[in-house]
TORRO-252691 format. One record per residue (C-alpha): x, y, z. Coordinates in Angstrom, 3 decimals, m for minus. Example, Ala and Ser with C-alpha at 12.3 -4.5 7.8 and 13.67 -1.06 7.14 Angstrom:
BEGIN
<site><east>12.300</east><north>m4.500</north><up>7.800</up></site>
<site><east>13.670</east><north>m1.060</north><up>7.140</up></site>
end
This chain:
BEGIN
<site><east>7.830</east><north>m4.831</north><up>1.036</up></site>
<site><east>4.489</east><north>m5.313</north><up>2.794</up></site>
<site><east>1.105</east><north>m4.924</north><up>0.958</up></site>
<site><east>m1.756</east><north>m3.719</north><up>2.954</up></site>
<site><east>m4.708</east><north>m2.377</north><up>2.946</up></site>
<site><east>m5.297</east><north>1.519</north><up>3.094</up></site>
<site><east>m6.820</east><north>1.527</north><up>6.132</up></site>
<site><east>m3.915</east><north>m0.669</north><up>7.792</up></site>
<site><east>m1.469</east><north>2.223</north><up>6.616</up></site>
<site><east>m3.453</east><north>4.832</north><up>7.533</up></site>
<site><east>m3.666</east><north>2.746</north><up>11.375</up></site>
<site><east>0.234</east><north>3.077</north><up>11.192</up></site>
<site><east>0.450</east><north>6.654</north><up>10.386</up></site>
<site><east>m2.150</east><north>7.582</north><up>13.294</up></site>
<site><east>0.036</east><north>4.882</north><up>15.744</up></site>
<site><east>3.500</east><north>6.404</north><up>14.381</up></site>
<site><east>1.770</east><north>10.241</north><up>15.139</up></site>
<site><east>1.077</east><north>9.256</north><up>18.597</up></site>
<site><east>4.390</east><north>7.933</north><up>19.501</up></site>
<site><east>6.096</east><north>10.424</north><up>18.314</up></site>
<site><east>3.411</east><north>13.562</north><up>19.663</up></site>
<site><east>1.832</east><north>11.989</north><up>22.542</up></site>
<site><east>4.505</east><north>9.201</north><up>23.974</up></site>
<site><east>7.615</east><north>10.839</north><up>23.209</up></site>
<site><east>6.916</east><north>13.955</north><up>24.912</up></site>
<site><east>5.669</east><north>11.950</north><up>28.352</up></site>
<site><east>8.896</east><north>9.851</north><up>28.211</up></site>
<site><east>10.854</east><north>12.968</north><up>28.178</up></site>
<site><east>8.660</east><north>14.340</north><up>31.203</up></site>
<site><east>9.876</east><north>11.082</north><up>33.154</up></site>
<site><east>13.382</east><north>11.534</north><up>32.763</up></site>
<site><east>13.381</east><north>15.136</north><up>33.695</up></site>
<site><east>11.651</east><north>14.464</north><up>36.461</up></site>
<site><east>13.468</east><north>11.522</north><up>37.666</up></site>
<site><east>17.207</east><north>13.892</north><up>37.180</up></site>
<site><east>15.593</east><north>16.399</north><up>39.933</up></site>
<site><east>15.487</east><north>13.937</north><up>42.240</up></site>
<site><east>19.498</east><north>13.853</north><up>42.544</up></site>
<site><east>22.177</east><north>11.660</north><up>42.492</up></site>
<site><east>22.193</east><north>9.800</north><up>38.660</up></site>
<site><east>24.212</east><north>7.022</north><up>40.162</up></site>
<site><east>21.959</east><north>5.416</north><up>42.058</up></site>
<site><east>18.775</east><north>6.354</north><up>40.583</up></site>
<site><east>16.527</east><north>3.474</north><up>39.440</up></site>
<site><east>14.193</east><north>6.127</north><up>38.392</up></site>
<site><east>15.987</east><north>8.097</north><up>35.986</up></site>
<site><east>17.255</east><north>4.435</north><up>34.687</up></site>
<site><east>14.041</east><north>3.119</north><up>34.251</up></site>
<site><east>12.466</east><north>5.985</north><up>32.535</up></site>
<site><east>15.913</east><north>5.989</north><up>29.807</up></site>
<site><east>15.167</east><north>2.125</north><up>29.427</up></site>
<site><east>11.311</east><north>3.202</north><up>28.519</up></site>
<site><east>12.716</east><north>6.018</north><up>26.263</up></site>
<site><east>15.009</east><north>3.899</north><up>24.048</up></site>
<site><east>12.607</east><north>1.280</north><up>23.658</up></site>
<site><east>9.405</east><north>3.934</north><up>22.492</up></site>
<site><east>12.506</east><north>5.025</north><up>20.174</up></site>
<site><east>12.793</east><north>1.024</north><up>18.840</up></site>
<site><east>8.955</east><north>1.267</north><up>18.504</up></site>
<site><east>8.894</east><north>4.314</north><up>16.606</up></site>
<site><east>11.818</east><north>3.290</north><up>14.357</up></site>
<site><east>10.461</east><north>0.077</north><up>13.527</up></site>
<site><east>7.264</east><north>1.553</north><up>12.571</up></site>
<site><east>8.891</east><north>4.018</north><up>10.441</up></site>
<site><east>10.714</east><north>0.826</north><up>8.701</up></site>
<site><east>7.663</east><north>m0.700</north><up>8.234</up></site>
<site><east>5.654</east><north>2.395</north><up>6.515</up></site>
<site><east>8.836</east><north>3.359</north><up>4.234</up></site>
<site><east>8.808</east><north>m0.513</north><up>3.135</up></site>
<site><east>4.548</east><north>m0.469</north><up>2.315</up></site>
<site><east>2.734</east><north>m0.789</north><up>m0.184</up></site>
<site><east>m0.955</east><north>0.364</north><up>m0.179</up></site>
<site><east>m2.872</east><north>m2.144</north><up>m2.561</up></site>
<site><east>m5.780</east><north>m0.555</north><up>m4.785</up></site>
<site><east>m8.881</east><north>m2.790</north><up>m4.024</up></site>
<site><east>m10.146</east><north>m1.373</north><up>m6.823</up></site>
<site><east>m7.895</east><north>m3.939</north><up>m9.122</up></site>
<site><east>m8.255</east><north>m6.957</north><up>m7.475</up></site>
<site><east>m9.922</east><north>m9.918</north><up>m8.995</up></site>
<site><east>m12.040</east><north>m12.504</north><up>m7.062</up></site>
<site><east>m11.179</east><north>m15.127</north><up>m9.615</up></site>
<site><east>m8.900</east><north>m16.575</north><up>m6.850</up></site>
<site><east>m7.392</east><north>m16.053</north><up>m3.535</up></site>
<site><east>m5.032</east><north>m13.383</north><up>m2.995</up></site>
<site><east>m3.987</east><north>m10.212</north><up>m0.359</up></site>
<site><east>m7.245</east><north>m8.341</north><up>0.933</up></site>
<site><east>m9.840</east><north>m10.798</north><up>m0.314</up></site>
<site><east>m12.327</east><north>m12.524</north><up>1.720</up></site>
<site><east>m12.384</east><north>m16.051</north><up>1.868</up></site>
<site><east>m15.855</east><north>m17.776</north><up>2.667</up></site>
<site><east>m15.432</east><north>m22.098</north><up>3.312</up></site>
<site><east>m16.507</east><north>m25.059</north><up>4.322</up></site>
<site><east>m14.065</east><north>m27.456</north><up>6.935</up></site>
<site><east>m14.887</east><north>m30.874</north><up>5.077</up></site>
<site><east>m14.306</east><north>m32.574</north><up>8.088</up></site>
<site><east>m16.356</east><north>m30.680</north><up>10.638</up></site>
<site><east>m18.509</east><north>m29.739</north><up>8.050</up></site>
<site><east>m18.531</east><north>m25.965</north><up>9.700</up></site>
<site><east>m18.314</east><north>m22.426</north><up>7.792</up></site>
<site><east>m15.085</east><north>m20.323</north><up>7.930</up></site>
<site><east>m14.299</east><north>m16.662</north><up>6.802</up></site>
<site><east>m11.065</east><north>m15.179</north><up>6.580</up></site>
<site><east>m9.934</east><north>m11.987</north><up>4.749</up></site>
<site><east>m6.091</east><north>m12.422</north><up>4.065</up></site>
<site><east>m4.330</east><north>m9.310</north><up>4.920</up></site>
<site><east>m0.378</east><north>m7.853</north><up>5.830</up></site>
<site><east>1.295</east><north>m9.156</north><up>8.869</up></site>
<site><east>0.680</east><north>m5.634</north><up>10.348</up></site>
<site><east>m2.815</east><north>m6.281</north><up>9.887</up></site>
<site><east>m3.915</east><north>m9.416</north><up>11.182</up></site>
<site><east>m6.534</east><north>m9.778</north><up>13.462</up></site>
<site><east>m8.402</east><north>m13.150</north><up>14.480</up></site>
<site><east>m11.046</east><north>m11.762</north><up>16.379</up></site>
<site><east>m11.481</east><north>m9.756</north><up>13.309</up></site>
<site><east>m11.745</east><north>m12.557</north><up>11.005</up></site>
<site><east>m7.790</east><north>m10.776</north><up>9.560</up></site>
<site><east>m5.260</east><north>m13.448</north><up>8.809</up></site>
<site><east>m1.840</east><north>m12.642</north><up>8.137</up></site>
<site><east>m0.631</east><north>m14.012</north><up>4.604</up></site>
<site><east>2.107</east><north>m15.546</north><up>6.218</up></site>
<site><east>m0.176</east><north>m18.165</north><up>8.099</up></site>
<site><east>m0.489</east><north>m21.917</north><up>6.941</up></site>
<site><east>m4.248</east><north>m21.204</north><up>6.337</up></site>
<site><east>m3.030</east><north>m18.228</north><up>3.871</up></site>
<site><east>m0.413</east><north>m19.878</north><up>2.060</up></site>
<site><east>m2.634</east><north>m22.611</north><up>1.577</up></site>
<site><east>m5.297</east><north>m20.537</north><up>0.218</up></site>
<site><east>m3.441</east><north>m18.003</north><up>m2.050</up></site>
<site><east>m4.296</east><north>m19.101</north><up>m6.157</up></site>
<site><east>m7.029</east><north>m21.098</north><up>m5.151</up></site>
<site><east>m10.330</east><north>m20.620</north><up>m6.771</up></site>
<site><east>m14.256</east><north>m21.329</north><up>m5.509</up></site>
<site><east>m14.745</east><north>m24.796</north><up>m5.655</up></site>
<site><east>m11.381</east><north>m25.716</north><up>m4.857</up></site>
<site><east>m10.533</east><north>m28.154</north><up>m2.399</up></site>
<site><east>m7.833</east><north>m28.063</north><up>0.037</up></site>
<site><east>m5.181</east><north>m30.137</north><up>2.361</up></site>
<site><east>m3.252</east><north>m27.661</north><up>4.762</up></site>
<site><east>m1.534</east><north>m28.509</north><up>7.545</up></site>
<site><east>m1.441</east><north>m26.398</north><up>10.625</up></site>
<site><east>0.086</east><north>m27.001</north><up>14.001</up></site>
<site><east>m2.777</east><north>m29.364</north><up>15.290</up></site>
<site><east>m2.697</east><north>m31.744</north><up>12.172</up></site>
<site><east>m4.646</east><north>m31.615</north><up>8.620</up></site>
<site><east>m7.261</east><north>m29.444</north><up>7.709</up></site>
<site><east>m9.377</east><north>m30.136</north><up>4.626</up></site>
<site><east>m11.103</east><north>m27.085</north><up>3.069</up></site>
<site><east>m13.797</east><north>m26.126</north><up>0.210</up></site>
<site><east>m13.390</east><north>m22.376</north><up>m0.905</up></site>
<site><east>m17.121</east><north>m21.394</north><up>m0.927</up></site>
<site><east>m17.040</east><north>m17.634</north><up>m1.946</up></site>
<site><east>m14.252</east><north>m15.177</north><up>m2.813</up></site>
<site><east>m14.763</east><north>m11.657</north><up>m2.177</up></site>
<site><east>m12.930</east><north>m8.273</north><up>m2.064</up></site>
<site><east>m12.703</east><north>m7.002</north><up>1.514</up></site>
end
C-alpha cells in the first residue's frame, strides 16, 4: 500500500488518462502505419512501434497497480506532534549550521527540486517519530549527517 497525498493521486489518474486516451491511440497509429508499408518480416518499423506499444502497456499497467494499491491520506488528521507522511520538516544541519526543508511524501511523489522526499530515503526514515527539538545522527551515502528538527508542519 502507498500513502499519498490527494494531489499525488489525482497526478496519477490525469497520467493514467493520458496513456490510455492520448498515447495509446498514437501507438496504435504507428503500427498501422508501419503494416502498410509491406513485408512484416523485415520491417524494423512495424517492430519498433510493437516494442513502444508493449512497453506504454507496462507503463499503464504499472500505474494501474500502483492506484489500486493507494491510499489517499486525510491531511485533515495529521498531527504535527512529530514527523510522519505529508508533513513538512523545517531543520538545522548541526554541522554546516545551514537550514533544510523537506515535506516527506509517497515514493510516487518525490520531488527534490520540490523540496518532496520519498519516505523511503535515509533522511525520511531518520526523521519519521521525531519531534521539534530533536536531534539527529543519519547516515546517507556521503557519511553522517547531524540534524535539529526546527518546525513540523502539515504540507
Amino acid at each position: 500500500m502507498a500513502y499519498m497525498s490527494q494531489e499525488g493521486y489525482d497526478k496519477l489518474i490525469a497520467e493514467l488518462h493520458r496513456l490510455e486516451a492520448v498515447e495509446r491511440p498514437k501507438a496504435s497509429a504507428a503500427i498501422a502505419e508501419a503494416r502498410e508499408k509491406g513485408d512484416l518480416s523485415e520491417n524494423s518499423e512495424y517492430d519498433a512501434a510493437k516494442e513502444a506499444q508493449a512497453h506504454l502497456e507496462d507503463k499503464i499497467n504499472k500505474l494501474k497497480a500502483t492506484i489500486s494499491e493507494a491510499k489517499v491520506v486525510d491531511t485533515s488528521r495529521l498531527s504535527t506532534d512529530s514527523v510522519q507522511i505529508l508533513t513538512k520538516v523545517e531543520m538545522t544541519n548541526l554541522t554546516t549550521n545551514t537550514k533544510m526543508s523537506y515535506t516527506i511524501v509517497s515514493e510516487n511523489e518525490a520531488d527534490l527540486r520540490a523540496g518532496k522526499i520519498s519516505i523511503k530515503t535515509p533522511i525520511a526514515q531518520g526523521l519519521l517519530g521525531k519531534k521539534v527539538g530533536d536531534e539527529v545522527e543519519i547516515t546517507i551515502p556521503r557519511g553522517t549527517i547531524k540534524l535539529r528538527i526546527e518546525n513540523i508542519s502539515i504540507a
